[in-house]
C-alpha positions as CSV (number, residue, x, y, z in Angstrom):
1,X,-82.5,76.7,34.4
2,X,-84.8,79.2,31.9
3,X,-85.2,81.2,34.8
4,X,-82.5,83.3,36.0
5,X,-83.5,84.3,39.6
6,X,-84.1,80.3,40.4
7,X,-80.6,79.2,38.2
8,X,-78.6,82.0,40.7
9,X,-80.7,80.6,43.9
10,X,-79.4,77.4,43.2
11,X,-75.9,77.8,42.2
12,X,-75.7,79.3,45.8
13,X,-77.4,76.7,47.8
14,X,-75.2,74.2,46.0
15,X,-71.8,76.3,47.2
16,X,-73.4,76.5,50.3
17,X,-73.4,73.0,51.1
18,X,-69.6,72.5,49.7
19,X,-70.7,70.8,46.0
20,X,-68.2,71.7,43.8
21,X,-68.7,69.2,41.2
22,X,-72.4,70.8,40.0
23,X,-72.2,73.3,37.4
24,X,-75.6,75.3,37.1
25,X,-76.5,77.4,33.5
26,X,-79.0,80.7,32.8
27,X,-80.1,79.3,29.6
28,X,-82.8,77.2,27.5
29,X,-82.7,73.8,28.9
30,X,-84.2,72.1,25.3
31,X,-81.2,73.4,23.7
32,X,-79.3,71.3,26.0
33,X,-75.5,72.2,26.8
34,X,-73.3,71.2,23.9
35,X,-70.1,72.7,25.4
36,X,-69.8,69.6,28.0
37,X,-71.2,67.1,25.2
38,X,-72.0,64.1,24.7
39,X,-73.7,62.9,27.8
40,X,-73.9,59.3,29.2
41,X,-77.5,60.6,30.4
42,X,-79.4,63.6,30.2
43,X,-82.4,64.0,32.9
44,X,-85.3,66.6,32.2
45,X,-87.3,67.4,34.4
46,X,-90.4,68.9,32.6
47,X,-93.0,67.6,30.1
48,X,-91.9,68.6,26.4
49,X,-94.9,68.4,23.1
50,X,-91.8,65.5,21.9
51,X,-87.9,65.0,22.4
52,X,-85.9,68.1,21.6
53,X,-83.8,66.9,18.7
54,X,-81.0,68.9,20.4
55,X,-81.3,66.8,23.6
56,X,-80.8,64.0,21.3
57,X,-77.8,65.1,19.3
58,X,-76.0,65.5,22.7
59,X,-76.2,61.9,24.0
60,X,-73.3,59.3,23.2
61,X,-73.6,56.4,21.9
62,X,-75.3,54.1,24.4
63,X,-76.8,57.7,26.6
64,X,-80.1,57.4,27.7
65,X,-82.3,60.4,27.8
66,X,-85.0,60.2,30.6
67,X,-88.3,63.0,29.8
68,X,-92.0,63.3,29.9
69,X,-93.6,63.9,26.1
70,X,-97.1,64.8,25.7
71,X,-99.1,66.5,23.4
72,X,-101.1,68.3,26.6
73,X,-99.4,70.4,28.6
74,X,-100.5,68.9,32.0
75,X,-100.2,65.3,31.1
76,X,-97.6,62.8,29.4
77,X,-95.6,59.9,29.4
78,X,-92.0,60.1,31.0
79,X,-89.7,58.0,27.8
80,X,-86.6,56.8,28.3
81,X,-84.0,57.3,24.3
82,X,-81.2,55.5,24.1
83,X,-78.9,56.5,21.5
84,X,-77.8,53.2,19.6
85,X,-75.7,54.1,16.7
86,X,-75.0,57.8,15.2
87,X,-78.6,58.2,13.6
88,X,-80.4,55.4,15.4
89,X,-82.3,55.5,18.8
90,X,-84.8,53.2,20.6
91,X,-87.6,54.6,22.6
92,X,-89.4,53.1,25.8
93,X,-92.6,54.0,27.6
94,X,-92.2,54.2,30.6
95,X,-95.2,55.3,33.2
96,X,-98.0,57.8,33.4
97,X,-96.8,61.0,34.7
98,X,-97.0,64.6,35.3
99,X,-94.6,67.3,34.9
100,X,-94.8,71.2,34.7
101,X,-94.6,72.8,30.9
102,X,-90.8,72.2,29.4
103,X,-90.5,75.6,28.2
104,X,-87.9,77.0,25.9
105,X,-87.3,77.0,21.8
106,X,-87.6,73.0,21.2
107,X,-90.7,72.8,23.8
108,X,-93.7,74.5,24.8
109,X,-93.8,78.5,24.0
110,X,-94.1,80.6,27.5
111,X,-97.6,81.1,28.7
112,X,-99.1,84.3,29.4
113,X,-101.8,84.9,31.8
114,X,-102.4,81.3,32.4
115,X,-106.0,80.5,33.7
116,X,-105.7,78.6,37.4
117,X,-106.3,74.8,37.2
118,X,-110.2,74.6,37.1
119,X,-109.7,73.1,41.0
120,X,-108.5,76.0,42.5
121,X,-111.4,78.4,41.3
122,X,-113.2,79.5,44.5
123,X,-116.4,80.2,42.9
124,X,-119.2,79.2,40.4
125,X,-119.1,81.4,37.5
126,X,-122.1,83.1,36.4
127,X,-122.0,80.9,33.3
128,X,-121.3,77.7,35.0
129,X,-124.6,78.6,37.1
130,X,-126.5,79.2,33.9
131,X,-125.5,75.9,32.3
132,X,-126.7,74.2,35.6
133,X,-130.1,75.5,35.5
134,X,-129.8,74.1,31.5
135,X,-129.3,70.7,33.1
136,X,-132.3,71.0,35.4
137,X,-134.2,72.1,32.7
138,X,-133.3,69.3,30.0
139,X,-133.1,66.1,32.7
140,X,-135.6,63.5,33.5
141,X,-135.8,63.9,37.5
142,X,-136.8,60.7,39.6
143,X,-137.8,60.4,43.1
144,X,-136.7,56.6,43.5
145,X,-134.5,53.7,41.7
146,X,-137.8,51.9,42.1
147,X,-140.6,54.0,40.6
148,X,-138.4,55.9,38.0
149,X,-139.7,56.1,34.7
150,X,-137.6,54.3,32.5
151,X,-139.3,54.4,29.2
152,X,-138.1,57.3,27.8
153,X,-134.6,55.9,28.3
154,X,-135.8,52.5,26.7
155,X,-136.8,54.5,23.7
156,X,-133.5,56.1,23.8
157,X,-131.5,52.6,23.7
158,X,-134.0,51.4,21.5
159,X,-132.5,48.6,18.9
160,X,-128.8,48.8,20.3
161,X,-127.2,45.6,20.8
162,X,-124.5,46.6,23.8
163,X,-125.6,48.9,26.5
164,X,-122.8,49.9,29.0
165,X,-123.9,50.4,32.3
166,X,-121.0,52.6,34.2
167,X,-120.4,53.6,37.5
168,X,-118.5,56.3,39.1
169,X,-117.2,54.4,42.1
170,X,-116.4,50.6,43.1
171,X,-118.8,50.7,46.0
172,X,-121.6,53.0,45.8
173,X,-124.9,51.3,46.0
174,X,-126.9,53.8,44.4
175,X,-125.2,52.6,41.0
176,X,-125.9,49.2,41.5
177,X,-129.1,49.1,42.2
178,X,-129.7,51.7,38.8
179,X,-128.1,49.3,37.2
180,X,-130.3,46.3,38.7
181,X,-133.2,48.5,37.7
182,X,-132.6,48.8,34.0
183,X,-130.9,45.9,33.1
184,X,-134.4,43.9,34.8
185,X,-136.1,46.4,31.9
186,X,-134.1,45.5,29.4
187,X,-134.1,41.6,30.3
188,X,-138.0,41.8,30.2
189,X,-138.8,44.1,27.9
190,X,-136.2,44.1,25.1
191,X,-135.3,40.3,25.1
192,X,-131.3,41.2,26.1
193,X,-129.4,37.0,26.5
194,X,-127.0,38.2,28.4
195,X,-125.0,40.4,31.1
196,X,-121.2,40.9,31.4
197,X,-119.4,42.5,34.1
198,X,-115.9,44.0,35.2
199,X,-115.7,40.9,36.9
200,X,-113.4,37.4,36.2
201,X,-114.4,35.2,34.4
202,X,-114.0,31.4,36.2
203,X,-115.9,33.6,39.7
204,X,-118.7,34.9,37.1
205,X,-118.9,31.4,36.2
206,X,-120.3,30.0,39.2
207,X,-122.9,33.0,39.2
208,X,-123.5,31.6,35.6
209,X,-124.1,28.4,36.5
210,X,-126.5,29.1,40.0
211,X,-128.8,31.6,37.9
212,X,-129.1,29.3,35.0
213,X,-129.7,26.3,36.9
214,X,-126.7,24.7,35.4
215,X,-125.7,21.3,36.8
216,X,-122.4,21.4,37.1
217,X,-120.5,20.4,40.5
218,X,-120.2,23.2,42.9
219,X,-116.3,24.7,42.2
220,X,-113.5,24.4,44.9
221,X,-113.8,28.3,45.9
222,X,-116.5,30.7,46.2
223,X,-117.1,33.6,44.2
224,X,-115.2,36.7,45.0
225,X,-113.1,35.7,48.1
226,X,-110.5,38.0,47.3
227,X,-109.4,41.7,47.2
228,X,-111.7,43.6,46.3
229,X,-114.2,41.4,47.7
230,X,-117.5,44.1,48.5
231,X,-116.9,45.0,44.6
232,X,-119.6,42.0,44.0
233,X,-119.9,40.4,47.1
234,X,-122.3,43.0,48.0
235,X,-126.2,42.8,48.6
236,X,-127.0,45.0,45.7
237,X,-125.4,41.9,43.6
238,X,-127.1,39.3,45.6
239,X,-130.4,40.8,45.0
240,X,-130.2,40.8,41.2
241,X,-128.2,37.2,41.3
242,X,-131.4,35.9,43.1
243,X,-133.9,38.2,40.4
244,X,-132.5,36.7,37.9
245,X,-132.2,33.0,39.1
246,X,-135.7,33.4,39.6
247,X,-137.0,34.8,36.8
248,X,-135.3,32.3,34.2
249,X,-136.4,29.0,36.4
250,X,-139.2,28.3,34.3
251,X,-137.6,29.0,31.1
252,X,-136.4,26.7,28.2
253,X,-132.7,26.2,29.0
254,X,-131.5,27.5,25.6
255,X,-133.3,30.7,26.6
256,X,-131.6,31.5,30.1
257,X,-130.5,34.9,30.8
258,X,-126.5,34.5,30.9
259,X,-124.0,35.9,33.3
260,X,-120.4,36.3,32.5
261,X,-117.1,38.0,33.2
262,X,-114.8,39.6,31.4
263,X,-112.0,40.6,33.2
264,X,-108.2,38.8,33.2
265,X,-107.1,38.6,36.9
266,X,-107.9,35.3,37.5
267,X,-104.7,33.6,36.3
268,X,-104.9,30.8,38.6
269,X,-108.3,29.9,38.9
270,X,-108.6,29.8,35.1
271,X,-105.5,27.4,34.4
272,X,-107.6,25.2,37.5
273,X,-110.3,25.5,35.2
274,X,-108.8,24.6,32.4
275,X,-107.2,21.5,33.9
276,X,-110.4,20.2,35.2
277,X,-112.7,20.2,31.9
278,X,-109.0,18.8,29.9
279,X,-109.4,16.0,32.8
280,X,-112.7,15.2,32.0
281,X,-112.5,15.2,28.1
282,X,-109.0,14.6,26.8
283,X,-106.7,13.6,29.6
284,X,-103.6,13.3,27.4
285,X,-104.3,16.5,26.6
286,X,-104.5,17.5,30.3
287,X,-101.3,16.3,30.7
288,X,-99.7,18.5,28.2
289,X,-101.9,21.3,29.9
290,X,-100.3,20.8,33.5
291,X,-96.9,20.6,31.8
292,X,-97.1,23.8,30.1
293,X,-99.3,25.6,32.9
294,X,-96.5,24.9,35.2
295,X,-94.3,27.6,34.0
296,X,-96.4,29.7,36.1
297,X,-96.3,27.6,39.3
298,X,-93.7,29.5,41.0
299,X,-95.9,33.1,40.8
300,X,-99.5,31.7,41.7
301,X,-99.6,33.3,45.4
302,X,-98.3,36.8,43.7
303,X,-98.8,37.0,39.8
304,X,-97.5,40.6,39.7
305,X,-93.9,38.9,40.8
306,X,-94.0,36.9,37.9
307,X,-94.1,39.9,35.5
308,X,-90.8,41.9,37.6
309,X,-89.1,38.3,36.9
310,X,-89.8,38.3,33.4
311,X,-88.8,41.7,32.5
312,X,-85.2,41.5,34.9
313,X,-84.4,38.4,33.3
314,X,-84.4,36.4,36.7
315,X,-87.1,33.9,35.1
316,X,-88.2,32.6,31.7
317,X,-91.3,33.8,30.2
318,X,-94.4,31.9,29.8
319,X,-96.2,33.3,27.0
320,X,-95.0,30.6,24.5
321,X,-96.5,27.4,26.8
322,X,-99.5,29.6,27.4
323,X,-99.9,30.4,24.1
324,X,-99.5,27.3,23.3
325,X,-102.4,25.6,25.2
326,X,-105.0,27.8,23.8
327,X,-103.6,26.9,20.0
328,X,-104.3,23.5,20.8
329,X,-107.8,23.8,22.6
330,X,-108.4,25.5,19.4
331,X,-107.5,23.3,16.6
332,X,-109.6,20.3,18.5
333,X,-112.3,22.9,19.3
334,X,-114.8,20.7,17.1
335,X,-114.6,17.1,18.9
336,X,-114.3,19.3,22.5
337,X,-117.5,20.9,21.6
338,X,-119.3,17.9,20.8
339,X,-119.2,16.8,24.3
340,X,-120.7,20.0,25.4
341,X,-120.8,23.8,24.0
342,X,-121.0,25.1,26.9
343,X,-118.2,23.8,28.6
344,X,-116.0,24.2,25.6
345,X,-116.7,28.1,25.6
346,X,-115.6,28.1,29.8
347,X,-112.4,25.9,29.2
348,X,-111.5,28.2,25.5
349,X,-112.3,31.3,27.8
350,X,-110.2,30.5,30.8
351,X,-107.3,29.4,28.3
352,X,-107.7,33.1,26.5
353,X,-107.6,34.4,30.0
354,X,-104.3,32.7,30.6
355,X,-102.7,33.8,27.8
356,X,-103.8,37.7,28.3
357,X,-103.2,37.5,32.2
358,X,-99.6,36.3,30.9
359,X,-98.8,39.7,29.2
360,X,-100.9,41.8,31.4
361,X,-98.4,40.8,34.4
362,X,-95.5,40.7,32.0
363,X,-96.2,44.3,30.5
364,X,-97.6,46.1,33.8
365,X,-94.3,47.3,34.6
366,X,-93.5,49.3,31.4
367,X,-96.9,51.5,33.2
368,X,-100.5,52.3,32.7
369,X,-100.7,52.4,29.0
370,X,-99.7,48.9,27.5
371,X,-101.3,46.9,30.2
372,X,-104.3,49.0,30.4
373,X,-104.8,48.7,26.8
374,X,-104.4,44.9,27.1
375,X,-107.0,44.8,29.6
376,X,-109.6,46.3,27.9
377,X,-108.9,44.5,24.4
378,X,-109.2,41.3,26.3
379,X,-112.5,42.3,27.8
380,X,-113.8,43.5,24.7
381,X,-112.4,40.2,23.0
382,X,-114.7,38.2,25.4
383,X,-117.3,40.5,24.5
384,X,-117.5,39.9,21.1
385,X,-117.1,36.1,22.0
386,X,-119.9,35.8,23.8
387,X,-122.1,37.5,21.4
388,X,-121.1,35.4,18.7
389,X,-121.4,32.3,21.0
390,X,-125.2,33.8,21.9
391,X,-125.8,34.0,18.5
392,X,-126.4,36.8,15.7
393,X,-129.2,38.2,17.1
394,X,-127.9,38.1,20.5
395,X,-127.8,41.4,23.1
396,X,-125.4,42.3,25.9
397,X,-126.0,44.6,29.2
398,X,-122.2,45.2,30.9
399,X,-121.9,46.2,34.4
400,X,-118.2,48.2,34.3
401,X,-116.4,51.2,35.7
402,X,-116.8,54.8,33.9
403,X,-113.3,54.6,32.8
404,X,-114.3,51.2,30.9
405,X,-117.6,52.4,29.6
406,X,-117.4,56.1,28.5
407,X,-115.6,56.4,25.3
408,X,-111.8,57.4,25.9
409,X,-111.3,59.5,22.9
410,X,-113.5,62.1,24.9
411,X,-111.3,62.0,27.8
412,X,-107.4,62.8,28.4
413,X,-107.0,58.7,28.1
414,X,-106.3,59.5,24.6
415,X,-103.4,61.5,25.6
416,X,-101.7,59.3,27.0
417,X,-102.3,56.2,24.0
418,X,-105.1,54.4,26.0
419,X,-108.2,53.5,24.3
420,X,-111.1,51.5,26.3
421,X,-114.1,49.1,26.0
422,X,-116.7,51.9,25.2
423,X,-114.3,53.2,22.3
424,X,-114.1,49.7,20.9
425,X,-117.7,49.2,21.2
426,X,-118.5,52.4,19.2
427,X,-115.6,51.4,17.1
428,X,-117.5,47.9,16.4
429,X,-121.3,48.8,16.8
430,X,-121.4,52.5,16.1
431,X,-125.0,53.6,17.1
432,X,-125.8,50.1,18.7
433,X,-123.6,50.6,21.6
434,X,-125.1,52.5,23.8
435,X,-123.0,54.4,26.5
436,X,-124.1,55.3,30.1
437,X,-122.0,56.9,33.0
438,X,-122.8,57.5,36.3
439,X,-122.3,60.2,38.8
440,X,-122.6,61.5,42.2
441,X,-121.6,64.9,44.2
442,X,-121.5,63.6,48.2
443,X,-122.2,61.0,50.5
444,X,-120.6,57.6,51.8
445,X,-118.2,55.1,49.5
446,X,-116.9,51.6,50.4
447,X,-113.2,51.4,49.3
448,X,-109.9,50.8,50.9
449,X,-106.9,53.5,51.3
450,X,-104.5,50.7,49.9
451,X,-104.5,47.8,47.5
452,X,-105.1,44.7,49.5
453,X,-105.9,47.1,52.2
454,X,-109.5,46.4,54.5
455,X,-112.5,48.0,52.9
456,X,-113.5,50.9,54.5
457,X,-116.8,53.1,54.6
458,X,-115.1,56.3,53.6
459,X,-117.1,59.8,53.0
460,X,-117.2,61.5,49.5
461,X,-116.1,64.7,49.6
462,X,-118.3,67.2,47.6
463,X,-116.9,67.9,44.0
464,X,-114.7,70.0,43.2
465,X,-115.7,73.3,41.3
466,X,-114.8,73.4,37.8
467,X,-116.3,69.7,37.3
468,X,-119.3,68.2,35.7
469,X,-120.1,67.0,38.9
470,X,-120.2,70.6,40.1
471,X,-122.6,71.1,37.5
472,X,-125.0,68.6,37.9
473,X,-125.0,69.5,41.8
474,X,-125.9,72.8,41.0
475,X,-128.6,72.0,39.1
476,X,-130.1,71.4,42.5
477,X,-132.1,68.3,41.7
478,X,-131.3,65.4,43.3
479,X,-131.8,62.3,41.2
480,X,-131.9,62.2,37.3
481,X,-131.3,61.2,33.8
482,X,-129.9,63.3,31.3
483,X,-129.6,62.3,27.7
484,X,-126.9,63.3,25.4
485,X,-127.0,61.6,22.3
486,X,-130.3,62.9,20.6
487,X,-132.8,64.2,22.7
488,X,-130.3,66.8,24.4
489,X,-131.0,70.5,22.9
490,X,-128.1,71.6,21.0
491,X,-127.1,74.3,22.6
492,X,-126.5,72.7,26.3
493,X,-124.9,69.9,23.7
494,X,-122.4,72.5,22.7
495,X,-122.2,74.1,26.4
496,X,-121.4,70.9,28.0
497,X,-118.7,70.0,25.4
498,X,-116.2,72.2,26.4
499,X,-113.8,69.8,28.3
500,X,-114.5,70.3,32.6
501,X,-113.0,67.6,35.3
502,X,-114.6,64.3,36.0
503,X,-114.4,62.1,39.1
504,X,-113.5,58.6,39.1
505,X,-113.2,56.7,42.2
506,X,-112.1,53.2,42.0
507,X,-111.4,50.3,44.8
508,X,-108.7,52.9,46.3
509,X,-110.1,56.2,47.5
510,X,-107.6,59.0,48.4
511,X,-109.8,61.9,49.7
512,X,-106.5,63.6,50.8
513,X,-105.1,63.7,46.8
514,X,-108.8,64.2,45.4
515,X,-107.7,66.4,42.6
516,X,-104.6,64.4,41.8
517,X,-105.9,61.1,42.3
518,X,-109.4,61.5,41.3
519,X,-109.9,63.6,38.8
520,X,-109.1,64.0,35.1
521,X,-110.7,66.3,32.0
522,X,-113.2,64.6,29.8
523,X,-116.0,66.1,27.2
524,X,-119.0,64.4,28.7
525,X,-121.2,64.6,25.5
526,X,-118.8,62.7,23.5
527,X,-118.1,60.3,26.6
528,X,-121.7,59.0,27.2
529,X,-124.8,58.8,25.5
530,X,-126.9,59.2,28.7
531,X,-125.9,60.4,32.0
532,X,-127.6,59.7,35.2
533,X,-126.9,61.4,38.4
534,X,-127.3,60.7,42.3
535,X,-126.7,63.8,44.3
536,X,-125.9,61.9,47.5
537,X,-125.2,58.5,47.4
538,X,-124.1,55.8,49.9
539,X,-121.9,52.7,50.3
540,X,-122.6,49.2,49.2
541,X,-123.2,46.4,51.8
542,X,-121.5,43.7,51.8
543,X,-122.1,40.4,52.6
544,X,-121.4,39.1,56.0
545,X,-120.6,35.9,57.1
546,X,-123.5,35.5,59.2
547,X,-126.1,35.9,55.9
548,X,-124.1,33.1,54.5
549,X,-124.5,30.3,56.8
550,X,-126.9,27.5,55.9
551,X,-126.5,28.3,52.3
552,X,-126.1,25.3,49.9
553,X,-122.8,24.8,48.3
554,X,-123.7,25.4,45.1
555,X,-124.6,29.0,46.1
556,X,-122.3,31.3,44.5
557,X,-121.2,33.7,47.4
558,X,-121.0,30.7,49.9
559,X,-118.2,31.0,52.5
């Protein structure tokens, strides 16, 4: 212990309670304590900048050294070295975590005056009041979703080929119906094929297939049954869902606006998918499929208890029959699609599904990072798929999260290794990606306290000062847009880059841990290149069993 009031403290309540076998030292903890070396295990219990080569030196052969690294001093990932030969070690991530500043000569220097954690301020600072009358003064305020004026924002996109449609919450209704709003714009006005959501694939299918007119057999479950069902089963969703079935009846088939998913959940429902189009057009091959697929079997009820398996050793993995099955839909991807293209892109999608639900299950237990990163590569892998199945003058809208939109290298993602769909999409597109987040101060959310938990109408709690949320509430104007990339003035560019909180709620909302659970730093001109803000906002409504009845079984939200 660095700190010799605390080290004395200790070494007393120890004796107190009769341990004799704890030996406490006044001294820098990087530097270890190489007078009882080497260690079979060395805990640390603060975040270093990287391992203290000291630390290191002290384990024996076979120790294991357990301690957050991070190159902030508020967030990092807690490693676990194992030392396995004199000048060898192996390193593991191991979760997402937060420790105080390891201080000392191999860690972080000492601190003086610290500021407080931008939370805990009491007060709106003179500046921060000054750069919120800049917002008012530079935004593009709205009375109504309905009669905003979206062609400046139309300009704004103008020939991008991906525009990201965020949202600060799971379950605010405000955000979807913005989103309904422009993406009806952009459908209409700037000829987009198609729309992708945070969403999985075989359930966005059936959406697919109702607002296209598709006539395919209705499937054996509906749409968004499960946990989180209000995420789309919601009448903000329905409303668009029936827009757009609408508007492309009369249309040429080939010229259908498109609905898709791209998210990897789905395990099951995509090996059933699989199976059924393999039944239809290769049944040898469907065979081999249901031989390969059932590897899986045992884990369909909890997919997550496939991945602990894997990793403890209790069970085989599966990635080589998965693997395995989308190799082969592959190489015969030419006779397959000659039955019907279509198809062919549903059964090669569900297959790529499989494979990536495989590692994301298998690798969510090393922590956030490696599956997150998984997650979004798969998504944007489908993204890219799509477009080049559209065509090379296709155009995509996505419905996803903040955290999936905004671009993670202006947020602490980065610190922590993660990248995201809006990074790759700037990565791949550069200026025709084009990045829009979503915000709100107060009002009503739908969420649940617990995964799997019931979805609850919970209240937002105002945002914390210190925030950009703060900000934009103090700009006292209650609905607007606020561009970022171009048509922002410099100076309120610069003013709003210096990094400030964001909120991100997802299907889980903690109000009770709303700084720990909610919040993270983020440079919102670098994040977004518009931003566009409800004041107070309220849940989304979803659909209840007593809309549903009567409705034909090809309807995609049927019971």
């Amino acid at each position: 212990e660095r700190i010799g009031q605390l080290a004395e403290k200790a070494a007393a309540v120890l004796a107190d309670l009769g341990y004799g076998n704890v030996h406490v030292l006044h001294a820098d903890g990087t530097r270890g304590w190489a007078d009882h070396a080497p260690y079979d295990a060395i805990v640390v219990a603060a975040g270093g900048p990287e391992v203290p080569e000291s630390l290191k030196a002290q384990l024996k052969i076979g120790g294991r050294l357990v301690i957050p690294v991070g190159r902030d001093r508020r967030f990092q990932e807690l490693v676990r070295v194992v030392r396995v030969a004199e000048h060898d070690y192996r390193t593991e991530d191991l979760a997402d975590v937060r420790f105080v500043p390891l201080v000392g000569e191999e860690g972080w220097a000492p601190a003086k005056d610290e500021a407080p954690l931008p939370g805990a301020r009491p007060q709106v600072r003179t500046a921060e009041l000054t750069l919120a009358k800049a917002i008012a003064t530079s935004c593009e305020p709205f009375d109504a979703i309905a009669s905003a004026d979206l062609d400046p924002l139309l300009r704004r996109i103008g020939n991008a080929r991906v525009v990201l449609l965020g949202e600060a919450t799971h379950g605010t209704s405000e955000f979807y119906r913005m989103r309904d709003r422009i993406s009806r714009e952009l459908i209409e006005r700037q000829r987009f094929n198609f729309i992708a959501i945070e969403g999985d694939w075989p359930d966005v299918a059936r959406i697919d297939h109702y607002v296209r007119h598709a006539q395919y057999p209705p499937s054996e479950w509906t749409a968004f049954a499960r946990f989180p069902v209000w995420m789309w089963r919601n009448r903000e969703v329905r409303a668009f869902v029936d827009w757009l079935r609408k508007r492309n009846g009369p249309a040429e088939p080939g010229k259908r606006v498109a609905f898709h998913g791209l998210d990897l959940y789905s395990l099951y429902n995509s090996i059933r998918s699989v199976l059924t189009y393999l039944d239809d057009v290769d049944p040898q091959t469907a065979r081999v499929a249901r031989h390969r697929y059932g590897c899986l079997t045992p884990w369909q009820a909890d997919p997550a208890t496939y991945g602990h398996a894997a990793l403890t050793g209790t069970y085989q993995t599966c990635e080589r029959e998965v693997v395995a099955m989308l190799t082969d839909l592959m190489q015969k991807r030419r006779a397959y699609a000659e039955h019907d293209g279509e198809r062919f892109l549903d059964a090669v999608q569900n297959a790529r599904l499989v494979a990536s639900a495989e590692r994301y299950y298998r690798t969510m237990y090393y922590g956030s990072r490696a599956s997150w990163n998984l997650r979004d590569s798969h998504m944007f892998g489908t993204l890219q798929s799509l477009l080049k199945f559209h065509g090379p003058a296709s155009k995509a809208i996505v419905w996803a999260h903040n955290s999936h939109v905004g671009d993670s290298t202006a947020t602490e993602m980065s610190l922590r290794g993660e990248y995201n769909l809006g990074h790759l999409c700037r990565e791949e597109f550069g200026a025709g990606a084009y990045l829009i987040g979503f915000g709100t101060n107060s009002g009503t959310v739908a969420a649940a306290s617990e995964w799997d938990g019931p979805m609850e109408v919970k209240t937002v709690r105002p945002a914390l000062a210190g925030s950009y949320e703060r900000l934009c509430h103090e700009a006292d104007v209650l609905r607007f847009l606020l561009p970022l990339r171009g048509a922002v003035p410099a100076d309120l560019r610069d003013r709003l880059s210096k990094p400030q909180l964001e909120r991100a709620i997802g299907v889980i909302y903690r109000p009770e841990t709303e700084l720990q659970s909610h919040y993270f730093q983020a440079v919102l001109p670098r994040q977004f290149d518009e931003y566009i803000w409800f004041d107070e906002s309220g849940a989304v409504a979803p659909l209840e069993t007593r809309e549903l009845e009567g409705l034909p079984d090809t309807y995609p939200f049927g019971l």
